[in-house]
C-alpha positions in Angstrom: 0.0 0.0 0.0 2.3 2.7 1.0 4.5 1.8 -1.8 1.7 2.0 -4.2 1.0 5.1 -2.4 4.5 6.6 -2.5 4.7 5.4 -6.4 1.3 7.6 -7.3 3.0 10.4 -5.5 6.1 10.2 -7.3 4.3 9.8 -10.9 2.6 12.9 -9.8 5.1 14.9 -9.2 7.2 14.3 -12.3 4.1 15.2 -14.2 3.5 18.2 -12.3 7.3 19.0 -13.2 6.7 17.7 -16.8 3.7 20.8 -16.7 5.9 23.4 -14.8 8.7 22.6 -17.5 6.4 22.8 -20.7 4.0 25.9 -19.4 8.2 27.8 -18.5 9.1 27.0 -21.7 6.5 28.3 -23.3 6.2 31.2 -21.8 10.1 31.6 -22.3 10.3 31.3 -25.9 6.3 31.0 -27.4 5.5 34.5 -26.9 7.1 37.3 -28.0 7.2 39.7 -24.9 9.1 42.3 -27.1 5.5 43.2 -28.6 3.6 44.1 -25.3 4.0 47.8 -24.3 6.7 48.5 -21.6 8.6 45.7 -21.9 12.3 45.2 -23.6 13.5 41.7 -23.4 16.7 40.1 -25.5 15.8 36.9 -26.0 18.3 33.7 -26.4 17.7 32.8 -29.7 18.3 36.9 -30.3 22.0 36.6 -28.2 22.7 33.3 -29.8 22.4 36.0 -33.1 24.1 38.3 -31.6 27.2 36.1 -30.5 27.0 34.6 -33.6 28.6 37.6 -35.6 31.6 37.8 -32.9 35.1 38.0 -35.4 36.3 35.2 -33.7 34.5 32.8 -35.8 32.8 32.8 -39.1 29.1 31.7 -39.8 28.3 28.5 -41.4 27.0 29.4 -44.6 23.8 27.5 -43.9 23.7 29.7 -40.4 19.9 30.8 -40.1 20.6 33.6 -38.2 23.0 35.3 -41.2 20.6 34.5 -43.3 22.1 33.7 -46.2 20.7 30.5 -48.5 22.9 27.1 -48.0 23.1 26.9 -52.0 25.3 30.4 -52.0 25.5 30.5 -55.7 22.4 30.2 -56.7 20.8 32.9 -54.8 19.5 35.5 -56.4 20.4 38.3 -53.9 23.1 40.5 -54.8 26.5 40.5 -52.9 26.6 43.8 -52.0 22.1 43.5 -51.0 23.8 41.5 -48.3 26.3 42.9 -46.8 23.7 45.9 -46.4 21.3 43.6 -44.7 23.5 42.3 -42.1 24.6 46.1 -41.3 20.6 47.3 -41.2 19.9 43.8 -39.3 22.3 44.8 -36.7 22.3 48.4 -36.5 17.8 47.9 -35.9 18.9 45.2 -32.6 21.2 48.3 -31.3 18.1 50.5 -31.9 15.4 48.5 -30.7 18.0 47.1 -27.3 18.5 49.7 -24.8 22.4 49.3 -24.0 22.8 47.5 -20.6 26.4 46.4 -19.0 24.6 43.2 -17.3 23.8 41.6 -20.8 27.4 41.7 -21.5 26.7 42.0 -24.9 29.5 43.0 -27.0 28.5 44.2 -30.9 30.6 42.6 -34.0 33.1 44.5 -36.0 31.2 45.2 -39.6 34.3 45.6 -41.4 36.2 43.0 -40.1 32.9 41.0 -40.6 32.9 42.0 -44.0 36.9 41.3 -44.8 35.6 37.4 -43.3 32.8 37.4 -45.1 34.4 38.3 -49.1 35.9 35.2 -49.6 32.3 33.4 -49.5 30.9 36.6 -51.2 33.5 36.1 -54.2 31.8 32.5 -54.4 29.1 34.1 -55.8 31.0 36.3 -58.6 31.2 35.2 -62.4 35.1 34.6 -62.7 37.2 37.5 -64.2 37.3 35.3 -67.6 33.6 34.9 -68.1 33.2 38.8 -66.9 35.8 39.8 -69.8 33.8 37.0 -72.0 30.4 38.9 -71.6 32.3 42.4 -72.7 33.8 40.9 -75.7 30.1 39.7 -75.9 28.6 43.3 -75.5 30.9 45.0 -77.7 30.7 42.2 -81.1 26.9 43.1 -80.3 26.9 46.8 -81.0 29.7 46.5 -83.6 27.2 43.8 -85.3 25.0 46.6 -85.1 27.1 49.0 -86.7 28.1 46.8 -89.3 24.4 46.3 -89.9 23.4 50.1 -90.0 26.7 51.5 -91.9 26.7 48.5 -95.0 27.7 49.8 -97.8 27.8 53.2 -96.1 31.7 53.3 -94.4 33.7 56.4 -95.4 37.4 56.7 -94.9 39.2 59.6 -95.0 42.4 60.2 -97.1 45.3 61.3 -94.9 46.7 64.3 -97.0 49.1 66.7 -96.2 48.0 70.0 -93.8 48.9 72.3 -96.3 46.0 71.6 -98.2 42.9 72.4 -95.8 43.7 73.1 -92.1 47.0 74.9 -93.3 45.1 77.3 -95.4 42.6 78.5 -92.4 45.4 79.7 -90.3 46.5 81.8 -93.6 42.7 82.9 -93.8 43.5 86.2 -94.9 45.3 85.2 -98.2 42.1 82.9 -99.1 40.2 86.1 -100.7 41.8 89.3 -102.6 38.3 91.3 -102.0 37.0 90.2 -98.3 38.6 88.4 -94.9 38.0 85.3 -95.0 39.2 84.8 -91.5 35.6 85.9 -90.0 33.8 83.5 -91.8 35.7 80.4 -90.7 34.9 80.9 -86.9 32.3 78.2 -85.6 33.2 75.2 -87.3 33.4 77.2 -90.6 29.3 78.5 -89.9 30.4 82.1 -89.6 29.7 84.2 -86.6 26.5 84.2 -84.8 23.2 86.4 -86.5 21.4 86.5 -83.9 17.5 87.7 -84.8 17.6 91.2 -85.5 14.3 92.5 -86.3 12.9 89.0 -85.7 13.5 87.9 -89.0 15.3 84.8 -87.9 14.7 81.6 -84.7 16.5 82.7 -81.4 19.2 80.3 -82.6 20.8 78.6 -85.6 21.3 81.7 -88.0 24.8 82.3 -89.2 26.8 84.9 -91.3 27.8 81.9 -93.5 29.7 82.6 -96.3 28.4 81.2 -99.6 32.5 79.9 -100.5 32.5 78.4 -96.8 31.5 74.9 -97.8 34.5 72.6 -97.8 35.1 73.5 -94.5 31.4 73.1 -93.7 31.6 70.0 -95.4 34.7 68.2 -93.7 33.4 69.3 -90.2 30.5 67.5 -90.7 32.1 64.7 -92.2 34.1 64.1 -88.9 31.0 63.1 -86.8 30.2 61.7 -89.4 28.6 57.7 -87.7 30.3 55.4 -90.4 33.7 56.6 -90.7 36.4 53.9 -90.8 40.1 53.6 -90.6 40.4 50.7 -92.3 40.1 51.7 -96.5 39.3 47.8 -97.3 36.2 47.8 -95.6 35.3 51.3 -97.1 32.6 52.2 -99.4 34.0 55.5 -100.7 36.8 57.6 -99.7 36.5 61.2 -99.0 39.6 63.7 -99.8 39.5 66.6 -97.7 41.4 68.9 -100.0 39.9 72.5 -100.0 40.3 73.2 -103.5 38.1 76.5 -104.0 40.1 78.1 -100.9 43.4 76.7 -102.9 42.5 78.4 -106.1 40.7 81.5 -104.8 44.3 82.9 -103.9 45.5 82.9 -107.3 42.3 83.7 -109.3 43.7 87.5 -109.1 46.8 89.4 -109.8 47.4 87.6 -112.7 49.5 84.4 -110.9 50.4 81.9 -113.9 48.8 79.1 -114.5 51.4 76.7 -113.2 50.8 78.4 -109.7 47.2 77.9 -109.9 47.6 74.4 -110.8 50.3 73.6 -108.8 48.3 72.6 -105.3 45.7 70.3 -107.8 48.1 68.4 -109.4 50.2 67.4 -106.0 47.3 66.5 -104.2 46.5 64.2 -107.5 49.8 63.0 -107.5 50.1 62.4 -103.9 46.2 60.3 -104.0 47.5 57.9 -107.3 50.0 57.0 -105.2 48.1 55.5 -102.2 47.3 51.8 -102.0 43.1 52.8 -101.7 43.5 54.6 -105.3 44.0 51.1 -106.7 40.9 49.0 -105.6 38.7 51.4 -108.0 41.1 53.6 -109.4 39.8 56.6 -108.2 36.3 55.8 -108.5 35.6 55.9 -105.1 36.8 58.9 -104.4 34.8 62.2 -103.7 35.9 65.7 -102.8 34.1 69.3 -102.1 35.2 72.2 -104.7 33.1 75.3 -102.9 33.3 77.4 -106.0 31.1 77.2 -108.7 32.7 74.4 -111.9 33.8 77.0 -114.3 36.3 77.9 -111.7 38.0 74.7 -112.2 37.7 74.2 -115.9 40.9 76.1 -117.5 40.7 74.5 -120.9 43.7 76.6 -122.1 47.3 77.1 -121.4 46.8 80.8 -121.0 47.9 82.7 -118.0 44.9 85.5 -118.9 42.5 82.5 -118.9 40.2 82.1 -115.6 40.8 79.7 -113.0 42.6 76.3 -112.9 42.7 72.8 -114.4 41.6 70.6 -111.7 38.8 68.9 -112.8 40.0 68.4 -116.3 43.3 66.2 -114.6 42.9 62.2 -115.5 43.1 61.6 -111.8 39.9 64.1 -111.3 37.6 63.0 -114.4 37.8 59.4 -112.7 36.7 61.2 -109.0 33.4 61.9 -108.0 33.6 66.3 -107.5 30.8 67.9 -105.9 30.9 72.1 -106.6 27.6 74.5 -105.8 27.3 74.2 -109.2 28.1 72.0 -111.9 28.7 71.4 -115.4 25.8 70.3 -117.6 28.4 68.9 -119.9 30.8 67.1 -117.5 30.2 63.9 -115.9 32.4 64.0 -113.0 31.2 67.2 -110.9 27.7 67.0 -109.4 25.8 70.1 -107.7 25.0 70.3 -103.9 23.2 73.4 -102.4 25.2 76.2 -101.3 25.4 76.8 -97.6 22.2 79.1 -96.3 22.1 81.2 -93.1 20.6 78.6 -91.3 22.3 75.6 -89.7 19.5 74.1 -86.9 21.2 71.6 -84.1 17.8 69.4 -83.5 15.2 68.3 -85.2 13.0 70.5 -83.4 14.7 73.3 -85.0 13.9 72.9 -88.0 10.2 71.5 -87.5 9.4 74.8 -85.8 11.2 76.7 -88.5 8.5 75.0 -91.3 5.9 75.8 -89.2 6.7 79.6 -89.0 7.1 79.5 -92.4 3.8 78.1 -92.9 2.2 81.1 -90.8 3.2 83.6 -92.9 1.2 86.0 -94.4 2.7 87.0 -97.8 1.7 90.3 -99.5 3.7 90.9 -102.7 2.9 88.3 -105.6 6.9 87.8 -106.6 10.1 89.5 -105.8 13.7 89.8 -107.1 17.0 90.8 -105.2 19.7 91.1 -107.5 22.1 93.6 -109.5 21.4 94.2 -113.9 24.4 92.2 -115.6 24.8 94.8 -118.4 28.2 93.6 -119.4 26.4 89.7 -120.3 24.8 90.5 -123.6 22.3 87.7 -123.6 21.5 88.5 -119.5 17.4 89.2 -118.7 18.1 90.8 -115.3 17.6 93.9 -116.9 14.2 93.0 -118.0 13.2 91.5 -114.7 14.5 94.9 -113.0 12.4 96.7 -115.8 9.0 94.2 -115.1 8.9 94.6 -111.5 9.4 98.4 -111.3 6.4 98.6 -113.6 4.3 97.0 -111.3 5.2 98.1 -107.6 2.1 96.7 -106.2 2.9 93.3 -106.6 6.4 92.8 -107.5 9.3 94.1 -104.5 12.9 95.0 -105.9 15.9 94.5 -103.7 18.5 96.1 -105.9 22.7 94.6 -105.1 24.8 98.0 -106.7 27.6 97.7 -104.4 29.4 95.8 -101.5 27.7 97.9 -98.8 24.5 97.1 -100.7 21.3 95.5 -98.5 21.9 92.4 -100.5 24.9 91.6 -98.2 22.7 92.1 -95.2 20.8 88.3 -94.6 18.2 90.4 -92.7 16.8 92.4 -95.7 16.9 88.9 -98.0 15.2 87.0 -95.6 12.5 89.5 -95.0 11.7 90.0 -98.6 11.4 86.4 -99.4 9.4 85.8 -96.4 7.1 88.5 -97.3 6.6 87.3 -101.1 4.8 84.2 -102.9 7.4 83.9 -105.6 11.2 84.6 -106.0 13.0 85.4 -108.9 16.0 83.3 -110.0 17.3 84.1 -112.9 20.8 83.5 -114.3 23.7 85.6 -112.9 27.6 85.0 -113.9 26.7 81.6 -113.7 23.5 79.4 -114.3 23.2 78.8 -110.3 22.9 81.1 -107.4 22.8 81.5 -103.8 19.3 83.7 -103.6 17.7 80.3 -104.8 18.0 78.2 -101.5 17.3 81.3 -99.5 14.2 81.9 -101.1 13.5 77.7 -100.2 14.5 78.5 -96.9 12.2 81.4 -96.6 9.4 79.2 -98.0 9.1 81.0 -101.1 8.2 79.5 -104.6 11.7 79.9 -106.9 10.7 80.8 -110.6 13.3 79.9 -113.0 14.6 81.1 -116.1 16.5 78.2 -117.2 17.1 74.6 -116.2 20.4 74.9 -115.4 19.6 77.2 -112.7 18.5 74.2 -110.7 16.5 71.1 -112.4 20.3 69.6 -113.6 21.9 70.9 -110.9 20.7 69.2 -107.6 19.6 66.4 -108.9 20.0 64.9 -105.3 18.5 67.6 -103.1 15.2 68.5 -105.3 12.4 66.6 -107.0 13.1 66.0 -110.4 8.8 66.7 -110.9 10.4 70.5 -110.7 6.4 71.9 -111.8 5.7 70.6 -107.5 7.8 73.3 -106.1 8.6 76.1 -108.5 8.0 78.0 -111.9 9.9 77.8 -115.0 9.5 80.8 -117.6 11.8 80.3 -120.4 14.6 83.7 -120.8 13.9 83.7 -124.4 10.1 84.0 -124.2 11.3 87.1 -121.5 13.7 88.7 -123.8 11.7 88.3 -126.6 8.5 90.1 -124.6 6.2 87.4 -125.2 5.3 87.2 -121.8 5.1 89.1 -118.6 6.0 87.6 -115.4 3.5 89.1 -113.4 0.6 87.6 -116.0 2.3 84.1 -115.7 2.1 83.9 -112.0 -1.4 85.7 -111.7 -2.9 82.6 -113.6 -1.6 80.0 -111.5 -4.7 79.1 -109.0 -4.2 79.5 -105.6 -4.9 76.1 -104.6 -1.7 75.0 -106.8 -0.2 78.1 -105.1 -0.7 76.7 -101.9 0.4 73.4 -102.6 3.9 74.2 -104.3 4.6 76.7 -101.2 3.8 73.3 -98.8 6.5 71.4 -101.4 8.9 74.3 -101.0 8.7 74.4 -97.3 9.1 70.4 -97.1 12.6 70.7 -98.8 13.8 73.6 -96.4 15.4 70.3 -94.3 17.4 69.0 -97.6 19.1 72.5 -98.5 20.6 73.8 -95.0 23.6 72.0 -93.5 22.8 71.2 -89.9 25.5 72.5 -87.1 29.0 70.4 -86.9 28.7 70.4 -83.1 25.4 69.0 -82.5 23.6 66.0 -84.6 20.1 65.5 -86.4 18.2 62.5 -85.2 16.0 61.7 -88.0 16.5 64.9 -90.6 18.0 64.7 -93.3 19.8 67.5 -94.1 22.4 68.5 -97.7 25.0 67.3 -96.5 23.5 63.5 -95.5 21.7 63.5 -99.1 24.9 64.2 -100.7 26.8 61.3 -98.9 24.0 59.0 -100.5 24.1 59.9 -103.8 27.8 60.0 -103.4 27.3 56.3 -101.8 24.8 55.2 -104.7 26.8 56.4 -107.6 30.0 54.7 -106.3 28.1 51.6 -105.9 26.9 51.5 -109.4 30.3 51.8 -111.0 31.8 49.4 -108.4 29.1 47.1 -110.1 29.9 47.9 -113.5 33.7 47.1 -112.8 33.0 44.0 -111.6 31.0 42.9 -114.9 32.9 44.0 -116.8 30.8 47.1 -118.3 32.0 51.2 -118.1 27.9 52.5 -118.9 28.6 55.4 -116.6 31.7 56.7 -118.0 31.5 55.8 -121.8 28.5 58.3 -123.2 29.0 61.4 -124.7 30.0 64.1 -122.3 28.3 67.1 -124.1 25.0 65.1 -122.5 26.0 64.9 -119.2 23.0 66.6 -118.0 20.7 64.2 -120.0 22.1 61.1 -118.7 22.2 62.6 -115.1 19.0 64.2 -114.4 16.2 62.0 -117.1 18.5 58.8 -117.4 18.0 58.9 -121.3 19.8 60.3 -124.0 17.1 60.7 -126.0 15.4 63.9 -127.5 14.1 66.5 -124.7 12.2 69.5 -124.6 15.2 71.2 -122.9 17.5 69.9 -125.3 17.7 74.0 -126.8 19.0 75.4 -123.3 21.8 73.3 -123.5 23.2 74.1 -126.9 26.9 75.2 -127.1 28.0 77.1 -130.5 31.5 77.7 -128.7 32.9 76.5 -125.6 34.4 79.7 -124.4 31.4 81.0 -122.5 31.2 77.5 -120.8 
């Protein structure tokens, strides 16, 4: 009995302990006493965290309390993500635990901690080899991509001597017997700054840009330009940046001899035939920028009185592709690009809001004409036009060029009169081609033309070859003759035609300004990016030819350059009469 007795007691009171024991426990580590108001606590499991970052030892990488996953590579947190954890994790126990000496607590060393922890970290690191592998990677991408975008588009330069461009800039004031050059040739070649005087002009963009300026116009904007290559193999065309209008302009006075005006053009042809690019087309693929209108460059005789030089009548030249502001309707290797406006935008933007003043205007006078009587050019109708327009004030505006202090020199009295008329006239000057004609474009003014070869056989790149969408052609003979008046012409044209040949000439005001060297259009097209194509596309077609065999491009008759060039055919044409040459002397 009492040891039944003594055995119940005992069962009792390890089962009473048993409760005691579970109910402490539970108390101890199932509630979290941190929670309740008023009351602090550091738990054991929260030491055991705490001791666990001592220096002394390094976590097991499967340690819950660091956190970190057992499979270390194949976590997706970053390295550095946990570093900052363990800092944050720490630094919030030190917040939320009032310091106390009795806990004898003492806090881990983070940078030592971290210096332990790197090795493991590195684990987790792509090797240097596969790191250097994935930038090899990267950059075969974008050069895939670039050799994608710039097929059959790479450029290289020719490396030619300094004497024949930047040289010549630092002698700026030998480049022109009648005017410094040197102030034209600040701002990548743009001329100095117009400001808006009179509000003529945007609040930015507008140049004193001189209409000879465009080689170095040209060659700036060649250097940013996004297909250049050093590498000639790969190239599609190589560009020569030889200023040859600024060569020949010093010796165009002061009766120098013809071997001094022929001297730079004949080294720099030299010097080209003997570089290892000249052979893979013989020249073919070469292009250059002569600023200065063809005849300038067209010496057919040994004369020292005759005009201008021989460059593009050398052999090495006729095999070159030469683009002038204007070009010869009889000569198959110079082609016409515009010549350089007042108006060189930076951004797209630019030029949109530009069009969209233009558009705006309100335009008063039926036609205008800014310009100087050529009375020593026999077969000249400036003289008539000047005679027309001052007959009928009330619709026709003269702007009259008598001298170098003239308005005409001034961009802001041009601009205004274009912007304030419906039509400009254009006819022929010294030369077929003139400057006014892309101002009057740029001012959103409808260019009537006298001749063809003021324009239609000329940029054959830049302007539609439907010429009746964007401008007027009277013919000079039907002017001199007095068949017609200008002003009846232009009366009978209805205004909804009107209207939609001005929205045609406004449209082409982004293909006959050269956009700012320093900045870069994004999806403009200016002159300068349609020359480069045709440039591109002409190359192409004789690289072609070569290659089976066949010389089409070079073989027809010369005197129809302007046929084959601008209507493909050398067949009868309606303009075949402009283009008839009794002597070659004028030409």
């Amino acid at each position: 009995m009492d040891n039944s007795l003594t055995t119940r007691s005992r069962n009792k009171f390890w089962f009473v302990f048993f409760f005691l024991f579970v109910s402490w426990y539970l108390l101890l580590y199932g509630i979290d006493w941190s929670s309740l108001p008023g009351i602090v606590t550091t738990s054991r499991y929260e030491a055991n965290s705490i001791e666990s970052f001592r220096p002394t030892s390094i976590p097991p990488l499967h340690h819950e309390n660091v956190n970190v996953s057992s499979n270390f590579n194949s976590t997706s947190i970053d390295n550095a993500t946990t570093i900052d954890a363990i800092k944050n994790d720490t630094r919030s126990k030190e917040e939320e635990s009032p310091s106390n000496e009795s806990d004898n607590v003492v806090l881990p060393d983070l940078e030592e901690l971290e210096k332990e922890l790197e090795p493991l970290l590195r684990k987790n690191e792509p090797p240097k080899e596969e790191k250097k592998v994935e930038k090899i990677e990267k950059e075969d991408d974008n050069k895939g991509v670039k050799e994608k975008s710039c097929a059959g588009r790479y450029i290289y330069v020719a490396e030619i001597p300094s004497k024949f461009n930047d040289n010549m800039l630092k002698e700026c004031k030998l480049l022109n017997k009648w005017e410094d050059m040197c102030q034209y040739l600040v701002n990548m070649g743009l001329g100095p700054d117009l400001g808006n005087p009179q509000r003529v002009f945007s609040n930015k963009g507008w140049f004193t840009t001189n209409q000879f300026s465009l080689e170095v116009l040209f060659h700036n904007r060649m250097k940013q330009y996004d297909c250049l290559t050093n590498d000639s193999s790969e190239a599609s065309a190589v560009f020569v940046p030889y200023y040859a209008g600024f060569d020949v302009a010093r010796y165009l006075w002061d009766d120098f001899s013809t071997s001094m005006r022929d001297a730079g053009s004949i080294e720099v042809a030299k010097f080209l035939k003997e570089k290892p690019e000249w052979e893979t087309m013989w020249g073919r693929d070469h292009f250059m920028i002569a600023g200065r209108i063809t005849w300038d460059f067209r010496r057919g005789i040994e004369e020292d009185a005759a005009w201008g030089n021989k460059l593009m009548l050398l052999p090495e030249a006729q095999n070159m592709t030469i683009l002038t502001i204007e070009s010869s309707p009889w000569n198959r290797n110079d082609f016409a690009i515009p010549y350089p406006t007042y108006f060189h935008p930076s951004s797209d933007s630019d030029v949109v809001q530009w069009q969209n003043r233009m558009r705006r205007l309100r335009r008063k006078v039926l036609f205008s004409f800014a310009g100087a009587p050529r009375p020593q050019l026999e077969e000249s109708i400036r003289s008539e036009i000047m005679e027309q327009c001052s007959a009928t004030r009330r619709k026709c505006k003269l702007l009259e060029c008598k001298d170098l202090h003239n308005k005409c020199n001034k961009p802001v009295h041009v601009m205004r009169l274009f912007q304030s008329s419906i039509f400009c006239l254009q006819p022929s000057g010294d030369s077929f081609t003139r400057r006014s004609t892309f101002d009057s474009i740029l001012a959103g003014c409808i260019p009537v033309f006298f001749t063809p070869g003021s324009a239609y056989v000329q940029y054959i790149w830049h302007l539609p070859k439907d010429y009746t969408k964007y401008s007027v052609l009277i013919p000079e003979d039907d002017v001199r003759k007095k068949k017609v008046t200008i002003e009846n012409v232009l009366s009978k044209i209805p205004k909804s035609q009107v209207a939609a040949m001005r929205e045609e000439v406004i449209k082409l005001i982004p293909n006959v300004v050269y956009a700012d060297p320093r900045s870069r259009l994004e999806t403009v097209k200016d002159a300068f990016d349609l020359a480069v194509k045709g440039v591109l596309e002409r190359v192409d077609v004789m690289r072609k030819e070569m290659r089976q065999g066949k010389n089409s491009s070079m073989v027809f008759d010369e005197e129809y350059s302007w046929k084959y060039h601008t209507i493909g055919t050398l067949e009868k044409h309606e303009w075949d009469h402009f283009f008839l040459r009794t002597t070659k002397e004028k030409y």
